[in-house]
C-alpha positions as CSV (number, residue, x, y, z in Angstrom):
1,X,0.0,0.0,0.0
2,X,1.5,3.1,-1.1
3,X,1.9,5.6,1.5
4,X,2.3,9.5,0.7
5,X,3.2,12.2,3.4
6,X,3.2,16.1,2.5
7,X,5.2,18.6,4.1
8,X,6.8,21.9,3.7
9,X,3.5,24.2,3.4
10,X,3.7,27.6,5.1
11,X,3.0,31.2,4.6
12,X,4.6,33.4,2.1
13,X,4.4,36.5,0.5
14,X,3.9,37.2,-3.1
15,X,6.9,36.3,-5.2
16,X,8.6,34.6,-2.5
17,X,9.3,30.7,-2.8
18,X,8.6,27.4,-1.1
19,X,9.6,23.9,-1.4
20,X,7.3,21.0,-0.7
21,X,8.0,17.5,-0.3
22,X,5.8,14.2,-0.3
23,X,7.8,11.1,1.3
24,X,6.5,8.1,0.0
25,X,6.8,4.3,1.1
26,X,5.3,1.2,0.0
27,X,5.4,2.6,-4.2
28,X,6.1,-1.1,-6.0
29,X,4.6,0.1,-9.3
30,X,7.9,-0.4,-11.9
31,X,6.1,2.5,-14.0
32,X,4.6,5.2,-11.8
33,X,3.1,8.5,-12.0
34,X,4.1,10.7,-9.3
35,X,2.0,14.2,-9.1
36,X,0.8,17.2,-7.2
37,X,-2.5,18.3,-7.2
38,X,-4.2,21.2,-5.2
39,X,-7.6,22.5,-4.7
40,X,-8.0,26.4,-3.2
41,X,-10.0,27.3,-0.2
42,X,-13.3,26.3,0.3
43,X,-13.3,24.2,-3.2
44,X,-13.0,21.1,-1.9
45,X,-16.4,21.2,0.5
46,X,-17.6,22.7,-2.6
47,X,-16.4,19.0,-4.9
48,X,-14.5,20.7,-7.3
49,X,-11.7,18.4,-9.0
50,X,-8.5,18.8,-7.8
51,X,-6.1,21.0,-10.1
52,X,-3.0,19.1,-11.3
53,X,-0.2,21.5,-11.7
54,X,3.0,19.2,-11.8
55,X,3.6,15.2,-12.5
56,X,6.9,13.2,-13.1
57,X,6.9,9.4,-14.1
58,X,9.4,7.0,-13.8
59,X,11.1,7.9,-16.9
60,X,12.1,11.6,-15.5
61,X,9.5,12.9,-17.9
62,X,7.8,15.9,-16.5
63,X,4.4,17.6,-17.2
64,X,2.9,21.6,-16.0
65,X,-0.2,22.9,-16.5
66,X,0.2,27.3,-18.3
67,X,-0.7,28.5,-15.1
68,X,2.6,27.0,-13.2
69,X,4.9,26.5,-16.2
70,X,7.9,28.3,-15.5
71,X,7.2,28.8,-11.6
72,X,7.2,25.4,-10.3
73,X,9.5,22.5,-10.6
74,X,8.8,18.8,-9.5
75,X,11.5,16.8,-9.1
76,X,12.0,13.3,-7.4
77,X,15.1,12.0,-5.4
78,X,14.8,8.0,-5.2
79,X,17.1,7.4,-3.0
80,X,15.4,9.7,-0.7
81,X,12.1,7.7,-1.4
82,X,11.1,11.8,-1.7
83,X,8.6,13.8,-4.7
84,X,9.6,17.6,-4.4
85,X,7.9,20.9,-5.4
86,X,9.8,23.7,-5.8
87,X,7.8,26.8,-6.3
88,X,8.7,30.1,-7.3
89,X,7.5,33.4,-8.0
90,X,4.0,32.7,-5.8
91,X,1.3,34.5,-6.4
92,X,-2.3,35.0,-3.9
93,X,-3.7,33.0,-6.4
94,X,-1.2,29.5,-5.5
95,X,-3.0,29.0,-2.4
96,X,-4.3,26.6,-1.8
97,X,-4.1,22.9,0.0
98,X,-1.5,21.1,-1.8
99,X,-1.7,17.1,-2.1
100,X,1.2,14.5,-3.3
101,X,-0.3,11.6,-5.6
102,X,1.1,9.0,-7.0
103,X,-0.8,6.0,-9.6
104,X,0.6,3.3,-11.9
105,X,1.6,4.0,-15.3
106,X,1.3,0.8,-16.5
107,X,-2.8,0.8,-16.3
108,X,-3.4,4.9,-17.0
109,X,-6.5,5.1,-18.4
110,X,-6.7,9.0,-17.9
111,X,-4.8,12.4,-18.4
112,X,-1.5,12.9,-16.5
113,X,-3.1,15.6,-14.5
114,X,-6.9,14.1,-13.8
115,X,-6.8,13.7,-10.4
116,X,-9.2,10.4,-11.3
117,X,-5.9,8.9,-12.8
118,X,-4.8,8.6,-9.3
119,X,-5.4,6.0,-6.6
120,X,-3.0,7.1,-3.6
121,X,-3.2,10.3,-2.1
122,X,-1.3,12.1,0.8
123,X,-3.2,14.2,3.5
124,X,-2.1,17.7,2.2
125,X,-0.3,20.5,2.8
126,X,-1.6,24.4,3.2
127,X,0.0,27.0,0.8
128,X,-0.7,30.3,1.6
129,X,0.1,33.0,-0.1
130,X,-0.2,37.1,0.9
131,X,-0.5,40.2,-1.2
């Protein structure tokens, strides 16, 4: 059973920076999807979808959504069993709760960044970011 953990969240201001990291245990897939999804306040009670802004598979092959291309960078150290997110130039709009995700690529029947393509989820981590 694949086990994800989130941490790193915080309070920043706009245009500052913040790295989060997902540990994860228990991944046995040999192709995976690993991802980061978040959903802003309030939008979860409300049942909108999560919004996934970063993956990486086991390849090293990345994928970004417009509206964090060129801010955010995932990134995965193996050895460290760890999934990173470095973000950069936040903005009010980023926050949000963050989740880590992670599904197998081997039986993807969706897009990279439907958060229905994934079956393991983390708890979260709150992003929030100040004008």
């Amino acid at each position: 059973q694949v086990q994800l953990v989130e941490s790193g969240g915080g309070s920043v201001e706009s245009g500052g920076s913040l790295r989060l990291s997902c540990a994860v245990s228990g991944l046995t897939y040999s192709a995976y999807l690993m991802a980061w999804f978040r959903v802003a306040p309030g939008n979860e009670r409300e049942g909108f979808a999560r919004e996934g802004i970063a993956v990486i598979d086991d390849l090293g092959d990345t994928l970004y959504p417009e509206s964090v291309k060129g801010r955010f960078t995932i990134s995965s150290d193996n050895a460290k069993k760890t999934l990173y997110l470095e973000m950069n130039s936040l903005k009010p709009e980023d926050t949000a709760m963050y989740y880590c995700a992670a599904a197998d690529r081997s039986r993807l029947t969706g897009g990279r960044l439907w958060s229905s393509t994934y079956n393991s989820w983390g708890q979260g981590t709150q992003v929030t970011v100040s004008s």
